[in-house]
C-alpha positions as a Markdown table, in Angstrom:
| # | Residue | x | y | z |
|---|---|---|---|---|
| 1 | Unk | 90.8 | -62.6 | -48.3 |
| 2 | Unk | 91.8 | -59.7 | -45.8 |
| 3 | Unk | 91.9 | -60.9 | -42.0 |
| 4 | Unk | 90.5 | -58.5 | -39.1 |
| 5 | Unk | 93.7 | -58.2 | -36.6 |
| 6 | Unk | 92.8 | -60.2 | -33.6 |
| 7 | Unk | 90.4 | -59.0 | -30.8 |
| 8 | Unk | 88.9 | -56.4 | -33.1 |
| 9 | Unk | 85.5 | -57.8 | -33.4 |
| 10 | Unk | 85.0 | -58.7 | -29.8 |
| 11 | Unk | 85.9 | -55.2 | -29.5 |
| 12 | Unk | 83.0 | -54.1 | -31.5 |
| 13 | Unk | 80.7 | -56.4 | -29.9 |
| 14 | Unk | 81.7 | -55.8 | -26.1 |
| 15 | Unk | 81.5 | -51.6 | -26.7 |
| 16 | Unk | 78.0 | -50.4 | -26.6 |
| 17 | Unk | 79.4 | -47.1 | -28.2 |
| 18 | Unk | 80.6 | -49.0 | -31.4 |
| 19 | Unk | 77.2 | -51.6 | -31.3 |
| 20 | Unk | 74.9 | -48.4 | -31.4 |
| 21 | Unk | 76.7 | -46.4 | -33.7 |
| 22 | Unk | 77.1 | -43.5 | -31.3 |
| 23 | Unk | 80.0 | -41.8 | -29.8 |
| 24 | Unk | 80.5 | -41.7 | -25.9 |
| 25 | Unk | 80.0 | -37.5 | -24.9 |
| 26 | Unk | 82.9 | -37.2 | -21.9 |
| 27 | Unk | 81.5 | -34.0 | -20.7 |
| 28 | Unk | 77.9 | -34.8 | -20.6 |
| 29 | Unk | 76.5 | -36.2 | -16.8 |
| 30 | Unk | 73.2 | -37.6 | -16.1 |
| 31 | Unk | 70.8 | -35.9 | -14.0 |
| 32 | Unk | 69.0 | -38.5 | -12.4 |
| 33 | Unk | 72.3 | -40.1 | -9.7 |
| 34 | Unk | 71.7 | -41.6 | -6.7 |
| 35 | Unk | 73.0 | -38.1 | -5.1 |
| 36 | Unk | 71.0 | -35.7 | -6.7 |
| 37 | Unk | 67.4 | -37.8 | -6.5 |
| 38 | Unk | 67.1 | -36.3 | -2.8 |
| 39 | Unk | 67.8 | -32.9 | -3.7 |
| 40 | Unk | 65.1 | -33.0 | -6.5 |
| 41 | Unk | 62.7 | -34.4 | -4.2 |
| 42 | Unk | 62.9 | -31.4 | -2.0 |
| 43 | Unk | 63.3 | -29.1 | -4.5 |
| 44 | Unk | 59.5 | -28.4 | -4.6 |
| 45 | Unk | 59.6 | -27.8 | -0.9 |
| 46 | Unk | 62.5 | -25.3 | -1.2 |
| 47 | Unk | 61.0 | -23.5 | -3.9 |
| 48 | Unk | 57.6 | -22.8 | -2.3 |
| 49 | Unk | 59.5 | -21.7 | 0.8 |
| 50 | Unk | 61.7 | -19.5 | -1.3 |
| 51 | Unk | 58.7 | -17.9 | -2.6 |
| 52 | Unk | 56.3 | -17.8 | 0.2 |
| 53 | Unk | 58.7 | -17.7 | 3.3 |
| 54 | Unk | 61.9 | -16.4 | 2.7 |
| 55 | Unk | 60.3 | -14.0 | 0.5 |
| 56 | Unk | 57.9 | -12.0 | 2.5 |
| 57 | Unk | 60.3 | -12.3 | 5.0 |
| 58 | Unk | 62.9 | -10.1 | 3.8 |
| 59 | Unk | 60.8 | -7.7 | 1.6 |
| 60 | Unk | 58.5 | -7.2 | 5.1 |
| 61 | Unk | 62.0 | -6.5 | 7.2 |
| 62 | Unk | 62.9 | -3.8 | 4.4 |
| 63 | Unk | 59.1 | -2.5 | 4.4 |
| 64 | Unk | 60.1 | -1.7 | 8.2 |
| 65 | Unk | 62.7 | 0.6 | 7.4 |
| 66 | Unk | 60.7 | 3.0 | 5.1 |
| 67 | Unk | 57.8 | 5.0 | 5.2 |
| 68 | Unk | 55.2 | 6.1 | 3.1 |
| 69 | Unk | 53.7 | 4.2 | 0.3 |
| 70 | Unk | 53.8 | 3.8 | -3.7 |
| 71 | Unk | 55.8 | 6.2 | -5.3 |
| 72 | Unk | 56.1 | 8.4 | -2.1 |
| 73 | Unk | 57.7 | 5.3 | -0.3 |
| 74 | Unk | 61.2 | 6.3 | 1.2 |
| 75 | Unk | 64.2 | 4.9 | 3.1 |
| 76 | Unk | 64.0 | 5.9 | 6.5 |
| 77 | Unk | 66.4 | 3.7 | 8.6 |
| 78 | Unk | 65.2 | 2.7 | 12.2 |
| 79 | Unk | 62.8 | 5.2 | 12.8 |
| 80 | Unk | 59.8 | 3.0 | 12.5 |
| 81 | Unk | 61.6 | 1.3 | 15.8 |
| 82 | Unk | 62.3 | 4.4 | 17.2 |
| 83 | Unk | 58.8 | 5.3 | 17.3 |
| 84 | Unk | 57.6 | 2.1 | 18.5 |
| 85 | Unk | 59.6 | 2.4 | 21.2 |
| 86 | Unk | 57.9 | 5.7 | 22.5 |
| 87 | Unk | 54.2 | 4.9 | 21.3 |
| 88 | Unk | 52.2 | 4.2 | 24.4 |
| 89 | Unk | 49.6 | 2.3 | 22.5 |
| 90 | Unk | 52.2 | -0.5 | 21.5 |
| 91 | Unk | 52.9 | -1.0 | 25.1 |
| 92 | Unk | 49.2 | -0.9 | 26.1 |
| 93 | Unk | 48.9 | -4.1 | 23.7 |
| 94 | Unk | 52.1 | -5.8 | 24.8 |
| 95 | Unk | 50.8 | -5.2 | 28.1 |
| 96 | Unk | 47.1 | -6.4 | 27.6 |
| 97 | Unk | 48.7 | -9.5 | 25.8 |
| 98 | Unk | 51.0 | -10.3 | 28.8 |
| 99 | Unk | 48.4 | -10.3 | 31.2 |
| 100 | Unk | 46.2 | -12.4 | 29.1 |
| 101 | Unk | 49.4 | -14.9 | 28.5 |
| 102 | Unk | 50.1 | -15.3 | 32.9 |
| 103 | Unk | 46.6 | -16.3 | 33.0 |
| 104 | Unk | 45.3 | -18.1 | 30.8 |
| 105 | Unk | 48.1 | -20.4 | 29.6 |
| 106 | Unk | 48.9 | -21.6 | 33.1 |
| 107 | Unk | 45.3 | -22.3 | 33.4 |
| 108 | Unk | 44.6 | -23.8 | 30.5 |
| 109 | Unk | 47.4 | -26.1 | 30.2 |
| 110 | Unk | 46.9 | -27.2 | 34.3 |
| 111 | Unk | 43.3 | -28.0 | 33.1 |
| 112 | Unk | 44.3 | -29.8 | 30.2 |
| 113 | Unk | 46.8 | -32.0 | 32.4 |
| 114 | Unk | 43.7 | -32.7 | 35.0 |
| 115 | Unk | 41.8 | -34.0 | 32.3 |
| 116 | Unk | 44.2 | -35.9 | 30.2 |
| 117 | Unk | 44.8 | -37.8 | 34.0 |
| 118 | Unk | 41.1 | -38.2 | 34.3 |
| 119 | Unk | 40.9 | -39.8 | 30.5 |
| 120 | Unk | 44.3 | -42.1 | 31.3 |
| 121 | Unk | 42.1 | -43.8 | 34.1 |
| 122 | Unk | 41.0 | -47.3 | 33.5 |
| 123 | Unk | 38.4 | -46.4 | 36.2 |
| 124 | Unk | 36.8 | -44.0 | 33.8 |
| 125 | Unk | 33.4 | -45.6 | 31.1 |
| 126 | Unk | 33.9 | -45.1 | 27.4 |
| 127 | Unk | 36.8 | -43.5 | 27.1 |
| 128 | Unk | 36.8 | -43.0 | 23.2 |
| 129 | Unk | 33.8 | -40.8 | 23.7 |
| 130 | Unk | 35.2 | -38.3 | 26.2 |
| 131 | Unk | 38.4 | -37.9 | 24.1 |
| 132 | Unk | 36.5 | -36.9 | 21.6 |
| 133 | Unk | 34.3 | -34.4 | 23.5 |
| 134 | Unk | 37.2 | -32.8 | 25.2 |
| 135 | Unk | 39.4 | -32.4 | 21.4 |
| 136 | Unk | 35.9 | -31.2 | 19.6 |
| 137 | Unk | 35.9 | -27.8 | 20.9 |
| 138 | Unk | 39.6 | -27.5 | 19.0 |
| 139 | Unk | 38.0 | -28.2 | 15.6 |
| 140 | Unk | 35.7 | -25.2 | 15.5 |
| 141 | Unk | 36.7 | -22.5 | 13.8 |
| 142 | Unk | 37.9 | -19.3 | 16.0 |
| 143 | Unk | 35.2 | -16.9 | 14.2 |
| 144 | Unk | 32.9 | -19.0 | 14.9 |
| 145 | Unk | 34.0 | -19.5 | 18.6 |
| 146 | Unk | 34.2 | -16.2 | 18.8 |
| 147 | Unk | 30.3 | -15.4 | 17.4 |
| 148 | Unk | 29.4 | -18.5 | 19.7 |
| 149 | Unk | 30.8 | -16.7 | 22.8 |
| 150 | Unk | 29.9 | -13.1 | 21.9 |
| 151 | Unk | 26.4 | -14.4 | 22.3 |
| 152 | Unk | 27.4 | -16.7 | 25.3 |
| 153 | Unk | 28.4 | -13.5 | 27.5 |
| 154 | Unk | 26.3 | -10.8 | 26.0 |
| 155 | Unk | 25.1 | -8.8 | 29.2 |
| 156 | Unk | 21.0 | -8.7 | 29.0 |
| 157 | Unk | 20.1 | -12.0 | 27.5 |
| 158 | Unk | 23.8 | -13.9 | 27.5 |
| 159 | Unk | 23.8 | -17.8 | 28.6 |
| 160 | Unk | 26.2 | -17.2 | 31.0 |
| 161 | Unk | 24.4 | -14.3 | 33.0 |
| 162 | Unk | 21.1 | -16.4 | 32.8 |
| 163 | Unk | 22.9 | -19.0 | 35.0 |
| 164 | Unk | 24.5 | -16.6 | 37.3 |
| 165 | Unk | 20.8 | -15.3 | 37.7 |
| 166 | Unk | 19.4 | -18.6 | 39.2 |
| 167 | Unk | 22.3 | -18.3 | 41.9 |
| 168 | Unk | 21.1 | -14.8 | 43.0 |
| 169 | Unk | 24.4 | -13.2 | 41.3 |
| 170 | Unk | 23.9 | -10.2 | 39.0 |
| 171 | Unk | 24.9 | -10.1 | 35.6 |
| 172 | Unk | 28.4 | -9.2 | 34.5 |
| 173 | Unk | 29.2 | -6.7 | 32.0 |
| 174 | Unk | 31.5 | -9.5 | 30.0 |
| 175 | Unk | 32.2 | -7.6 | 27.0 |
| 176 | Unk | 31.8 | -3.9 | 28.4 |
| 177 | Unk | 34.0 | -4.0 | 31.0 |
| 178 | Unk | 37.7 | -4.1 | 31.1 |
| 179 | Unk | 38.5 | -6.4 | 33.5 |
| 180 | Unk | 35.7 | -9.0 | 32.6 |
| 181 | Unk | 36.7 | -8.2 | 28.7 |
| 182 | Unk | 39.7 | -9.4 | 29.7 |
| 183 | Unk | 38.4 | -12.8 | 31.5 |
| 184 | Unk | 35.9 | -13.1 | 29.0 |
| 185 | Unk | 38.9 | -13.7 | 26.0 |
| 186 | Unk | 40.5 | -16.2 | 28.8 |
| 187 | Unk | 37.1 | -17.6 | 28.7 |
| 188 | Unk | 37.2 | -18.8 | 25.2 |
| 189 | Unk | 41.0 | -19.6 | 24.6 |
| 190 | Unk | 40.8 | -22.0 | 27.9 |
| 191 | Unk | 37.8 | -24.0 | 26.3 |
| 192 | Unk | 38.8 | -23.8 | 22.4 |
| 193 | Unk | 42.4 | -25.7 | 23.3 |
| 194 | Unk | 42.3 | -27.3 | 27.0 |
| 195 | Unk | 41.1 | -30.4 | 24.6 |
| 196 | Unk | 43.7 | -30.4 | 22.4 |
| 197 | Unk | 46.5 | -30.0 | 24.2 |
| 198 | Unk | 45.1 | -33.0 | 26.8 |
| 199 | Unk | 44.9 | -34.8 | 24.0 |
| 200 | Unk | 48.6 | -34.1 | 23.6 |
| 201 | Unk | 49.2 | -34.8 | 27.3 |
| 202 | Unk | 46.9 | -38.0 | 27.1 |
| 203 | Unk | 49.7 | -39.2 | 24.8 |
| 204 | Unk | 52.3 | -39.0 | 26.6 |
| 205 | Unk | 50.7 | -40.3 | 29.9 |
| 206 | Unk | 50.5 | -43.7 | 27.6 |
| 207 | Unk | 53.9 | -44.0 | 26.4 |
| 208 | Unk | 54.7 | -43.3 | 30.1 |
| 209 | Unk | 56.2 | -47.6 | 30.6 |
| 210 | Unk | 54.0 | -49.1 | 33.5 |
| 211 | Unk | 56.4 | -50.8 | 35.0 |
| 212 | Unk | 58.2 | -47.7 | 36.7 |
| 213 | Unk | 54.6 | -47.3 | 38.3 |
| 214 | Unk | 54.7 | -50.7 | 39.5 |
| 215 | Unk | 58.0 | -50.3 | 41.0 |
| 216 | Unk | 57.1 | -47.5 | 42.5 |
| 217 | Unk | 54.2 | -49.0 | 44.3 |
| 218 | Unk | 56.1 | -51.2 | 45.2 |
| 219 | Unk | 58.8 | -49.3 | 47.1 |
| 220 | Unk | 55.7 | -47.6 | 49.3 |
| 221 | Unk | 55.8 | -44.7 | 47.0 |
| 222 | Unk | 52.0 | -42.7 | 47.2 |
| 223 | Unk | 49.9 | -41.3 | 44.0 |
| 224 | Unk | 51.5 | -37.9 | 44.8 |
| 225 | Unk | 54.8 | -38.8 | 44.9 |
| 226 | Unk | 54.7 | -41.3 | 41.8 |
| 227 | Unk | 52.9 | -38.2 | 39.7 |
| 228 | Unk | 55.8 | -35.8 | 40.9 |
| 229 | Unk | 58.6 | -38.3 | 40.6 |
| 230 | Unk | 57.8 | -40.6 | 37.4 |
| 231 | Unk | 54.7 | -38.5 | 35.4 |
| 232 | Unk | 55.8 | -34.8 | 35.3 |
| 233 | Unk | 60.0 | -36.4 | 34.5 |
| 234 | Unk | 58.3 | -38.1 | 31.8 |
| 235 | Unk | 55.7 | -36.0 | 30.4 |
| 236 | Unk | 58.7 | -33.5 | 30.3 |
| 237 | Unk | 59.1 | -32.7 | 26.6 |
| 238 | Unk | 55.9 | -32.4 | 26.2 |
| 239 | Unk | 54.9 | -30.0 | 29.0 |
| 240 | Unk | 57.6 | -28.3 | 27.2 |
| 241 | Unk | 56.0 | -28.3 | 23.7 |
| 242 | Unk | 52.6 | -27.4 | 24.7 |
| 243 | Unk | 53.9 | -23.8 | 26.8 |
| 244 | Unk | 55.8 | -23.1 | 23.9 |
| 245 | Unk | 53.3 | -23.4 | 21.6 |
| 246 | Unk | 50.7 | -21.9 | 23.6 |
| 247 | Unk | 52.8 | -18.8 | 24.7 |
| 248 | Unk | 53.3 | -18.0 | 20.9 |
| 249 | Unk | 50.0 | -18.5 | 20.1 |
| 250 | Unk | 48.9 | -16.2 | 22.9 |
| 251 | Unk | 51.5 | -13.1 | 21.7 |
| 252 | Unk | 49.5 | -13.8 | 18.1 |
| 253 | Unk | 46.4 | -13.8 | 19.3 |
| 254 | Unk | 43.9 | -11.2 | 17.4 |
| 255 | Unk | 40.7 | -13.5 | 16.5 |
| 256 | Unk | 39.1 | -13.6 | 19.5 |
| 257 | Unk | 39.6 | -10.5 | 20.6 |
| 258 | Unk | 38.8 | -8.8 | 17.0 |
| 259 | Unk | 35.7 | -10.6 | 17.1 |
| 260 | Unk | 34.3 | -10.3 | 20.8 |
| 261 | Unk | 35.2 | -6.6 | 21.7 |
| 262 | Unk | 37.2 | -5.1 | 18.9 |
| 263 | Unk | 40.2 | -3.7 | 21.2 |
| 264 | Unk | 37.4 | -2.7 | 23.7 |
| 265 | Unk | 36.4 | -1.1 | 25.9 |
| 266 | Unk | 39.0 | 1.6 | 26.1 |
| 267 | Unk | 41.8 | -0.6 | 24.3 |
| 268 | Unk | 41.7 | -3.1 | 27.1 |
| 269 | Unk | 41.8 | -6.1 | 24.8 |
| 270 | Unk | 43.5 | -4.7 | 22.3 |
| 271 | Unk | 46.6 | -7.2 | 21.5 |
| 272 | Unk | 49.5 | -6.7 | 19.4 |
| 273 | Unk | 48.5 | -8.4 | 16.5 |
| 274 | Unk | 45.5 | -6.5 | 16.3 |
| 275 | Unk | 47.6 | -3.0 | 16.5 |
| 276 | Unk | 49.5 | -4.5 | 13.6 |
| 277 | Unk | 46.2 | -5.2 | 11.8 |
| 278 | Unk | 44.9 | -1.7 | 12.8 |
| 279 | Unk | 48.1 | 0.1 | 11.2 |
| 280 | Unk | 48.6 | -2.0 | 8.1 |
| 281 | Unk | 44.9 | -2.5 | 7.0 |
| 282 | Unk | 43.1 | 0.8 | 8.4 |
| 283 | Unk | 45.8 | 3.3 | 8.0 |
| 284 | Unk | 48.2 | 1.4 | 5.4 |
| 285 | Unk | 51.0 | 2.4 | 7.6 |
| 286 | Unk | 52.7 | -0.8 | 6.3 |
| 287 | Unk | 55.9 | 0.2 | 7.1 |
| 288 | Unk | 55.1 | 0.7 | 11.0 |
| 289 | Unk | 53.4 | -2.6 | 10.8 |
| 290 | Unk | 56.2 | -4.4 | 9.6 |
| 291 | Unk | 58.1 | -3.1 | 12.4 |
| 292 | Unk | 55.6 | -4.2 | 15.1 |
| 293 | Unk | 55.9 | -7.8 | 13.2 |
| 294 | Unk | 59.1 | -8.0 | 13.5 |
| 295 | Unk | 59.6 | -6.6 | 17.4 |
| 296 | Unk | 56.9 | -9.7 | 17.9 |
| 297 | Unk | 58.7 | -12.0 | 16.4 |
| 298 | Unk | 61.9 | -11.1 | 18.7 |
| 299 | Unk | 59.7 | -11.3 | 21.7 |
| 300 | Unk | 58.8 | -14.7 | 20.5 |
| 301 | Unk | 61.6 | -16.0 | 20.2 |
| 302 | Unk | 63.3 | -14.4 | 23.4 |
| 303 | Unk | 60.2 | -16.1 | 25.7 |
| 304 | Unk | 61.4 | -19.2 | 23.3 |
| 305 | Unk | 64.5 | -19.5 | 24.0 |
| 306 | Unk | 64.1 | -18.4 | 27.5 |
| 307 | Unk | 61.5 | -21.0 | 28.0 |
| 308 | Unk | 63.2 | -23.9 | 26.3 |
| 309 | Unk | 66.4 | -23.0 | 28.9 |
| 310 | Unk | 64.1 | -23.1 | 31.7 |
| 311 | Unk | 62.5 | -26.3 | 31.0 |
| 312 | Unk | 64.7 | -28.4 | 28.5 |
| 313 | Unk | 66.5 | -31.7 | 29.4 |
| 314 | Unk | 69.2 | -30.9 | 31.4 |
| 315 | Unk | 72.1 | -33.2 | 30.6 |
C-alpha cells in the first residue's frame, strides 16, 4: 500500500483549479472589475455622442472649408469665411438678431423676475394654479405659437388691433412693417418663456433661507434694500443661468420668425439661423452654411464667456 506524501490531498482539495479539473489561464482578465463597471455604464452615452455629436461636428467644420457639392465638391480653404466676412446679408441678420437680443431678453427675464416675486408671496390665493398658468405658455409648441400669433397680429381682423380699436388707436401693421415685425417676434418670445424662466426664479426665491430676511428686518432694513442686498446676492447663479440660456437661444432663433414673416418685410427679421437655413436648404450651399454655423457658434460662446465673467461668483 503506496502512501500520498503529506499535504498532497489537502492540496487537491483547497485548489479549485485541481477540484474542477481545469487549469488556471495567467493571461486571461475578467471583464466585469469593479473599475471597468463605470466605464461600461457610460459607454452607451459615449457612443451615441461619438456618432451624433462629435460626428457632425467635425464632418460640418470640414464641409466649411469646401465648396460645391457631390462629385464637384472641392477643398477651398477659408474662403467660405472670407466671404462671410464681406456679405452684407450675414450682417443684416447678425444685426436684426442683436437688436432682437437687447430687447427682448432684458424684458423678458425682468418680467419673469416680477412675477416669480408676485408667486413667492404668501399674500397671493392659490398659488399652484398661477404657476401653472404662467409655465403653460412654455409647453406649446413654437409652430404653433407662431400660427397662434400670426393670427393674433394679423392687420385687418388680428385680436390685437381689435383691442387697440376700442381705445381709438389705429391698427398696426404687425407683420408688414419693419419696425413692428420686429416687436411683433419680441411679442411672442416674451410670452412663450417669461413663465418658464419665473418658474426658474420662483425656485430660487424659495431656497432663498428666511432667516437672513428676518435679520434684515430686524436691523431696520426696507423691502428695497432687503431685495438688493439678500434676493438679487442669492438668486445670483440663477440670474446667471437664465441670460445665458436665453441669449443663446435668441442668436438661434429662426421658428418664430420663419413662421410669422419669413425674413420680412425687406429682411428685417431675417436672423442668422434662418440665413443658414436659406443657404443650406434653398440653395444647397452647404458649405457656406457650415461656415455661418460655425461663426454662430463662436459668437455664442464669446457672449458666453463674456457673460459668465461679467456676472459669475467673484471669489
Amino acid at each position: 500500500m503506496t502512501l500520498a506524501p503529506p499535504g498532497t490531498a489537502g492540496a487537491r482539495l483547497r485548489d479549485p483549479a485541481r477540484r474542477t479539473g481545469s487549469a488556471a489561464r495567467p493571461g486571461r482578465r475578467r471583464l466585469l472589475t469593479r473599475g471597468s463597471v463605470p466605464y461600461l455604464l457610460i459607454l452607451p452615452a459615449v457612443l451615441g455622442f461619438a456618432v451624433f455629436k462629435a460626428y457632425p461636428i467635425a464632418a460640418s467644420f470640414w464641409i466649411s472649408l469646401t465648396t460645391g457639392n457631390g462629385d464637384s465638391q472641392r477643398y477651398a480653404g477659408l474662403a467660405n469665411y472670407r466671404r462671410l466676412l464681406a456679405d452684407p446679408l450675414f450682417w443684416t441678420a447678425l444685426k436684426n438678431t442683436a437688436q432682437i437680443l437687447v430687447v427682448q431678453v432684458p424684458l423678458m427675464l425682468g418680467l419673469a423676475l416680477l412675477v416669480a416675486l408676485g408667486l413667492d408671496s404668501s399674500k397671493v390665493w392659490l398659488r399652484p394654479l398661477w404657476r401653472l398658468g404662467v409655465f403653460v405658455p412654455s409647453l406649446t409648441g413654437l409652430v404653433a405659437a407662431g400660427v397662434m400669433f400670426s393670427v393674433i397680429l394679423n392687420r385687418d381682423a388680428g385680436l390685437l388691433n381689435w383691442f387697440l380699436s376700442l381705445a381709438g388707436i389705429d391698427p398696426v401693421d404687425w407683420l408688414g412693417s419693419p419696425f413692428w415685425a420686429r416687436v411683433g417676434i419680441v411679442l411672442v418670445l416674451t410670452w412663450h418663456y417669461t413663465g418658464y424662466n419665473a418658474v426658474m426664479y420662483l425656485a430660487g426665491l424659495q431656497g432663498i433661507p428666511k432667516e437672513l430676511h428676518e435679520a434684515a428686518m430686524v436691523d431696520g432694513a426696507g423691502p428695497v434694500r432687503r431685495f438688493l442686498s439678500i434676493t438679487l446676492p442669492q438668486l445670483r447663479p440663477i440670474l446667471l443661468l437664465t441670460v445665458v440660456l436665453s441669449t443663446i437661444g435668441t442668436l438661434q432663433l429662426f421658428d418664430e420668425p420663419y413662421v410669422l414673416t419669413g425674413g420680412g418685410p425687406d429682411n428685417a427679421t431675417l436672423t442668422v439661423t434662418m440665413y443658414l437655413y436659406e443657404n443650406g436648404f434653398t440653395y444647397f450651399d452647404f458649405g457656406y452654411a457650415s461656415a455661418l454655423a460655425y461663426a454662430l457658434a463662436l459668437i455664442v460662446s464669446v457672449l458666453g464667456i463674456v457673460q459668465v465673467r461679467l456676472m459669475g461668483e467673484r471669489r
